[in-house]
N, C-alpha and C positions, 0 to 999 in steps of 0.2 A: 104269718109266714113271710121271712123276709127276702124281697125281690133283688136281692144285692144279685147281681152279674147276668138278669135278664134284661133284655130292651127297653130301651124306653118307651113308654108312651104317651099318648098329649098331655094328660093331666100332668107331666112332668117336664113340660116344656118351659122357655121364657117368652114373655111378648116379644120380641124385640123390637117392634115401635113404642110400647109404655117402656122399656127401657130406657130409648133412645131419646125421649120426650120427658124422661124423669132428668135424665141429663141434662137439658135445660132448662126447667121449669124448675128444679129444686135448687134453692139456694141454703150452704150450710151457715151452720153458726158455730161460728169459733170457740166460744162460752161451751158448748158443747162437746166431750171428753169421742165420741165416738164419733161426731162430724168433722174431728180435726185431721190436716196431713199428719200420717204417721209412718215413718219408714221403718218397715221392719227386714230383714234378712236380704230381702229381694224387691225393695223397693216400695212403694203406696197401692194398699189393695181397698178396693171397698166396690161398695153397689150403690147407683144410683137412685136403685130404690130402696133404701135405706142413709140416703143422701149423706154417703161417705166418698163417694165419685162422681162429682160432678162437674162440671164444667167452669165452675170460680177453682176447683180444689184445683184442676189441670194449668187454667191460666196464672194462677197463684204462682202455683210450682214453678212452672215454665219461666215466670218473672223471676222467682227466689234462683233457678238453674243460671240464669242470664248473670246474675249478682254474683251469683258462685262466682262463676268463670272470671267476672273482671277482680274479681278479692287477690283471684291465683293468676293475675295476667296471665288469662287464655283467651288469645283473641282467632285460634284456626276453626276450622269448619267444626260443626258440630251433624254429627252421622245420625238418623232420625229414619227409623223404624216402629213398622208395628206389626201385632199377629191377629189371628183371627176370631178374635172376642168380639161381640154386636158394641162392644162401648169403644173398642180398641179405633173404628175410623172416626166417629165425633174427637175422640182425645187429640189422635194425630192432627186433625186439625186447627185445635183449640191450642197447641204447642207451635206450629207453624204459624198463628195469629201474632205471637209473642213474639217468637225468635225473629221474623220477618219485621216486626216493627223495630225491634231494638237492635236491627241490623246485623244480625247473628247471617252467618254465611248455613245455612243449615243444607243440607245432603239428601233427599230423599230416595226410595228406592226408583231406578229409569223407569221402570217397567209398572209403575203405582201397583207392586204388588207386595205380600206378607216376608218378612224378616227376620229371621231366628235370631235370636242373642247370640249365636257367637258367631253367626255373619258379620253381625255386627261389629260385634269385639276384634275379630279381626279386622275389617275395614279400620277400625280406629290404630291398631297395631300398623299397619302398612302404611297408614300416611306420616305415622312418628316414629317410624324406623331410621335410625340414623340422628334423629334431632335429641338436642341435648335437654332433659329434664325440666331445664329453665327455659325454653324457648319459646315463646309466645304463640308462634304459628303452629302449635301442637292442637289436637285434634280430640273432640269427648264425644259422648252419646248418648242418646235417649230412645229405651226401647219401649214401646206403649204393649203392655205385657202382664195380664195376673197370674201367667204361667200356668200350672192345671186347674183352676182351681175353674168352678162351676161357672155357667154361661152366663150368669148375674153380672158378675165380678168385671171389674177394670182394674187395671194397673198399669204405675208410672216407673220407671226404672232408668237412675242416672250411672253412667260410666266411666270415671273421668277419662283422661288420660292415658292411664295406665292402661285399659280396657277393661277393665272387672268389675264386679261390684265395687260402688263408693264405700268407703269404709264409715264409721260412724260420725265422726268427726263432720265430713262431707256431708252426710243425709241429717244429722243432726243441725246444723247449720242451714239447710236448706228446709228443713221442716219447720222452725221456728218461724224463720222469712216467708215463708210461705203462709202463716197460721196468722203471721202478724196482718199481711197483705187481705188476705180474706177475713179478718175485723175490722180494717179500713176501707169496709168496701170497696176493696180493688184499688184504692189510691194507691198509685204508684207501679199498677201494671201498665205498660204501655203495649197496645196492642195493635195490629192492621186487618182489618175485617176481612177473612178466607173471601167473602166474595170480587173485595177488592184487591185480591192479589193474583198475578198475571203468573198461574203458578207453572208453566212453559219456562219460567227463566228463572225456578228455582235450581240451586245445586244439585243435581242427581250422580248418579252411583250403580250403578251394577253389581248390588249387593252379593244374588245368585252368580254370575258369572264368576267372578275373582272369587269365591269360594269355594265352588266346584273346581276349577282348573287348576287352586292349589293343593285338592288332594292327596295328588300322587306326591308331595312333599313327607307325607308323613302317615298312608296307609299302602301297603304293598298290595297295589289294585291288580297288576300284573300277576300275582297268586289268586287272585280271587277267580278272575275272569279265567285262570287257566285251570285252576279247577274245578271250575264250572258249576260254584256251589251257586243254588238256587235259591235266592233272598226274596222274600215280601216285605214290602216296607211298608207300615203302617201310620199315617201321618197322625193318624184320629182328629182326621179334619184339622190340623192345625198349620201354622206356617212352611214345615219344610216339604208340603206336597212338590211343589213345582222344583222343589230342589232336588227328589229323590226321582225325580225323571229325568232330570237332564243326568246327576249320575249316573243312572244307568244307559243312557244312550254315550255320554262321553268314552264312557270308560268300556263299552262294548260288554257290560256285565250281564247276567242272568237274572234280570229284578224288573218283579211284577209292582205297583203301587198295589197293595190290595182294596185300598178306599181313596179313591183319588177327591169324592165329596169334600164341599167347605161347605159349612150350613151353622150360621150361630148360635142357631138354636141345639147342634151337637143329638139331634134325632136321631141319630143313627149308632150311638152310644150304649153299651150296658153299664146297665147303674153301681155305683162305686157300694163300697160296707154301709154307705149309711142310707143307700138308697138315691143320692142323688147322684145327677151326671158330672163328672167329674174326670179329667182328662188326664189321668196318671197310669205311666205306663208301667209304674213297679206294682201296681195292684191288680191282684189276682180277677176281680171284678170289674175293674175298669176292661181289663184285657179279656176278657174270656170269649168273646169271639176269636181271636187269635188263638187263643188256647186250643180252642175245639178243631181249627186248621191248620193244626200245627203237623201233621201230618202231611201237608201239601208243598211244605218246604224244607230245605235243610236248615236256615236260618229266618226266623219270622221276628220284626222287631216293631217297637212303638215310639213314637216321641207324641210328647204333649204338645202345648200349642205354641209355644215360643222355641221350641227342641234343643232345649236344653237339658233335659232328663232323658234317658235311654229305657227299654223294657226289651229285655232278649228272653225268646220263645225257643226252646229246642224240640225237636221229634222226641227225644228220649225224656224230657223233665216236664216240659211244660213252660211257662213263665219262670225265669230264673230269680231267686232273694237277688236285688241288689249287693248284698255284701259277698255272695258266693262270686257272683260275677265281677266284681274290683276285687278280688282275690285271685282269680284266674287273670283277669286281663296284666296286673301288676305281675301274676309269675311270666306270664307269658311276654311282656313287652321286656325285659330285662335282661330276658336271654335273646331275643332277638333283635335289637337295635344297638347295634354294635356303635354307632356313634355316637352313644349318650355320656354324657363324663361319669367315671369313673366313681367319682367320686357324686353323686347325684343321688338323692334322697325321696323317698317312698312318703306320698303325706296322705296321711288321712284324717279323717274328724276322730276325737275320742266316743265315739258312740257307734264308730263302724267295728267291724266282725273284729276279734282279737288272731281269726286265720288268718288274716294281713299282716299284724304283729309275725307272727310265727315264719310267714310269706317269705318277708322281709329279713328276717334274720336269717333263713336259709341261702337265701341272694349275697346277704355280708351284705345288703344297704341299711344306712340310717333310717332310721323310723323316723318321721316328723310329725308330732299329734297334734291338733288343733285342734279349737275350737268350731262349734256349732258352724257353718258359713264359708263360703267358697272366695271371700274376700280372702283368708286368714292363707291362702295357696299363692294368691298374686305375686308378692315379691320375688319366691321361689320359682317361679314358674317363667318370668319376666327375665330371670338372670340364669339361669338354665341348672340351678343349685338346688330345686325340687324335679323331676325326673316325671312326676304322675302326679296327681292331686285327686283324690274323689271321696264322695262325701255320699254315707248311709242313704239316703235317700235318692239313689240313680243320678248323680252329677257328677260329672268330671269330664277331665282334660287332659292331656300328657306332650312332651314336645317330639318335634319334627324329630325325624330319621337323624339329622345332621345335628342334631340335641340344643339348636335354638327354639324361641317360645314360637306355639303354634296361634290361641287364643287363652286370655285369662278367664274368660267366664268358661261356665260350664256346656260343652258339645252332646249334643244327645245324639246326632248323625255320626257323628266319629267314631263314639262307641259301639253304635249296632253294626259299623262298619270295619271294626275290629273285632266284633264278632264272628263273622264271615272270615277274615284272616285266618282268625284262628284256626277255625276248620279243614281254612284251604291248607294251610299251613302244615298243621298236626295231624291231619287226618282226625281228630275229635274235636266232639261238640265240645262249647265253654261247659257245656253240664258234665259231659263225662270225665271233664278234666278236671272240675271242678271233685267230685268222687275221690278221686284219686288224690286230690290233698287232703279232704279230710281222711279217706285212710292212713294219711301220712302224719297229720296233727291234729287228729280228733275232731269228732262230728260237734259240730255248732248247732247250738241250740237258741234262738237269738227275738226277742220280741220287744215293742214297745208298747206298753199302755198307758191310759191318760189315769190319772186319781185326783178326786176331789181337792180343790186347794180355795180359801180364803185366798182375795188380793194379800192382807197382812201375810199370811202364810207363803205364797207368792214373793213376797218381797224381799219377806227373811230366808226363805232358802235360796233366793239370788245372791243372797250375801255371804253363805254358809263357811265358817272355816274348818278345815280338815279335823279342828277339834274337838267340836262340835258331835263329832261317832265315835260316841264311847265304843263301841262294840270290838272285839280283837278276833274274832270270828263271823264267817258269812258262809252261810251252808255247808258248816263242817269245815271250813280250810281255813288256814290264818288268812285276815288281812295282811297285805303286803303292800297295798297304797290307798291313801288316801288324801284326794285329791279337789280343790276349787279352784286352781289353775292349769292350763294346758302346759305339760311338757315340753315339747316341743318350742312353743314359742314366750310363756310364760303369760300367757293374755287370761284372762277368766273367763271362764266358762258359765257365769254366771248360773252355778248350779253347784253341782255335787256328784266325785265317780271316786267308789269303791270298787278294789280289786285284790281278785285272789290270784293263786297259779292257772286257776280253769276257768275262771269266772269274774264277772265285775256286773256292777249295774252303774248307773246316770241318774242323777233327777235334777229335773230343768224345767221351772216355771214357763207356761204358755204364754206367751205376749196377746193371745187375744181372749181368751175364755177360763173361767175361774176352774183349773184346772194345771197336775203338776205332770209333766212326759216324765215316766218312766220305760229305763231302754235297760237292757237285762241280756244277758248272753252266759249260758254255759258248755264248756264242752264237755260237759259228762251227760248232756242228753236232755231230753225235756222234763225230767221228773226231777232232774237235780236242778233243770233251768224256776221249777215252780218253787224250790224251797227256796232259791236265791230270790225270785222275787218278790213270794213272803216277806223274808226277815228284812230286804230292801225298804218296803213298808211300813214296815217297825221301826227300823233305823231311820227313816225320814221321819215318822213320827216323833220318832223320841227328839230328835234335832230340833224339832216346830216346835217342841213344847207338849205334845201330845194333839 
């Protein structure tokens, strides 16, 4: 019987002194395909105990980050954060060892406390506001961050400039440098030993402060507070606790913390679908404590551990799909931000709901599709010619009321925070608003599952071309596209999306497990959603070769 969405228990705890002690004691080896830096989507993940995080992999990085910067003459402060993972404090200061020796002006939080990525991202936005592209005294970041993923887990995440994810180019670059550094055993890190640094006279930041007070720039807290909707904000132990207290005392709102605990161990957790702990606030299991108290507020919400991802909880639904909710918030922010341009463009991933397609067309804005990755938003987002950006999996961002950029990474506080808006606003939930557009464009039916895949097979449908599907039908409607690059911006997708008038699927090799994501949406219902993912199967297969 499986214990998905009950509590944890010891047996499914981490040490975290063997954690923190595999941290230094394991040294990887480069020759080795799983102990090397690898940046994927959101940066370097791995577990120390599995010696894919550890402490040469950090100082590595942190050298290879240093080399970045002088490549692109960037010699301004670099904003240095981290969140509440038991590997997250050894990392931070195995980054600070670096940056400090190779005289990098580094930023840390005043208050040596946890730092959400788009505190971040904005800190790095505010100090290169105004400076020109080329300027040297521009400003990057480093968030020590594996985002939800289980209490094992460390992660390293660079920002340049711009404040977003590093695009490939950037982490590709810095992966190599880094891979090289840790086969030369560390020749060529140069480092200053955390004991021997007088860290009183490092560069500090008021991450939380200048976050919170900018706010009211781009959520209408003055509707919130006056209509006295009742929010629990759920941190699930992760960085934006201390953030979601001081909003509520600033801004005079009605918000209880409902778990104000940090515990690395994440003990206080219900177990995710596969049974472990795992800190995603789009999942039914992850959240189902909130589920079950969803009754005790008008708006109950989650963020993971770096709060970058959102999970909105209503009285009426429960835990909302992600894509229902970036369907409501995109109807809803477009009629209400009157200072957004006009001319300003709806983006999403091609793998989120096709309601947003439909959203967007009733609005008269441009649709912008992209690829997999919350980089693929930056540009758009930076120059005020994307309007929203969010991505299937609970990430996104949108601009200020006055339709400049707010942050380019993904805000998970913003969105549960636009939640509450909404309410105050409409007098309904995102859920019942939600309702009301699929009454209007047809009930989504929408899933992702993993299918067996060979690396070969793997490889070759990274490379898939549109002609590769024979097939001119997909559960009874014609194909109308078929597609291995993103519309929108013409990048690859590195995979494969068929589409009909009601329906489309995706398939997009795993980066870590011999395994292919398939993502499938119908709106003609769940029984039309299974034929489409049948013959999707098929159609992959025939592509592979069989």
């Amino acid at each position: 019987m499986s214990r998905a969405g009950q509590p944890a228990e010891a047996s499914d705890l981490v040490d975290i002194d063997e954690l923190v002690n595999a941290y230094y004691d394991r040294k990887p080896d480069a020759a080795i395909a799983e102990q090397r830096v690898a940046f994927g989507t959101s940066g370097h993940r791995g577990s120390s105990l599995s010696t894919s995080f550890n402490e040469n992999h950090i100082l590595a990085t942190t050298q290879a980050i240093v080399d970045y910067r002088a490549s692109q003459g960037i010699t301004g402060p670099l904003f240095l954060g981290r969140d509440t993972h038991g590997l997250s404090r050894p990392a931070e200061r195995s980054a600070i060892e670096v940056l400090v020796g190779n005289g990098v002006d580094v930023r840390v939080d005043s208050r040596d406390a946890w730092v959400p990525t788009p505190a971040l991202s904005l800190a790095i936005l505010a100090h290169n506001r105004g400076l020109d592209a080329a300027d040297p005294t521009r400003a990057d970041g480093i968030v020590v961050t594996p985002s939800h993923n289980p209490p094992r887990d460390g992660g390293f995440k660079y920002n340049p400039p711009h404040g977003g994810p590093a695009d490939t180019d950037a982490t590709g670059w810095i992966a190599e440098r880094a891979n090289a550094l840790i086969a030369a055993g560390l020749e060529g890190v140069t480092r200053t030993r955390f004991a021997d640094i007088d860290t009183s006279r490092l560069g500090s930041y008021d991450f939380r402060e200048e976050y919170v007070r900018d706010l009211a720039s781009i959520i209408d807290v003055d509707a919130i507070r006056s209509a006295g909707v009742r929010i629990g904000a759920d941190p699930l132990g992760g960085a934006s606790v201390e953030y979601w207290a001081l909003i509520g005392e600033v801004y005079g709102l009605d918000l209880t913390v409902v778990n104000p605990d940090v515990d690395p161990t994440w003990r206080f957790m219900t177990l995710d679908w596969d049974e472990k702990i795992r800190m995603d606030p789009s999942s039914p299991s992850a959240m189902a404590s909130l589920v079950a108290a969803r009754a005790d507020y008008d708006i109950l919400t989650g963020n993971d551990a770096d709060a970058d991802r959102h999970g909105i909880v209503t009285p009426d639904a429960g835990l909302m799909n992600p894509n229902h909710f970036l369907a409501v918030a995109i109807d809803y922010l477009f009629r209400h931000r009157e200072g957004w341009p006009a001319d300003a463009a709806v983006g999403k991933t091609l793998v989120s709901s096709m309601i947003i397609d439909r959203v967007a067309e009733s609005l008269g804005r441009r649709l912008l599709e992209v690829p997999v990755g919350f980089k693929w938003f930056v540009p758009g987002l930076l120059d005020g010619s994307v309007a929203f950006g969010g991505e299937e999996s609970a990430g996104a961002s949108f601009l200020r009321k006055d339709g400049t950029v707010w942050t380019t990474d993904k805000d998970g506080i913003l969105l549960c925070l636009l939640a509450a808006e909404i309410l105050a606003v409409t007098g309904k939930t995102p859920s019942q608003r939600y309702a009301e557009l699929e009454a209007e464009f047809g009930s989504s039916a929408y899933e992702r599952v993993d299918a067996p895949a060979t690396p070969a097979q793997k490889a070759t449908l990274a490379k898939l071309a549109p002609e590769s599907v024979t097939a001119t039908e997909l559960a009874g409607e014609p194909i109308i596209a078929k597609l291995s690059h993103a519309p929108g911006n013409g990048a690859a997708i590195g995979g494969l999306k068929v589409q009909t008038e009601h329906a489309w699927f995706a398939a997009r090799p795993s980066g870590t497990e011999d395994v292919y994501k398939l993502y499938a949406e119908s709106l003609r219902g769940p029984e039309h959603l299974r034929e489409v993912q049948a013959e999707a199967r098929a159609v992959v297969a025939a592509a592979l070769g069989g």
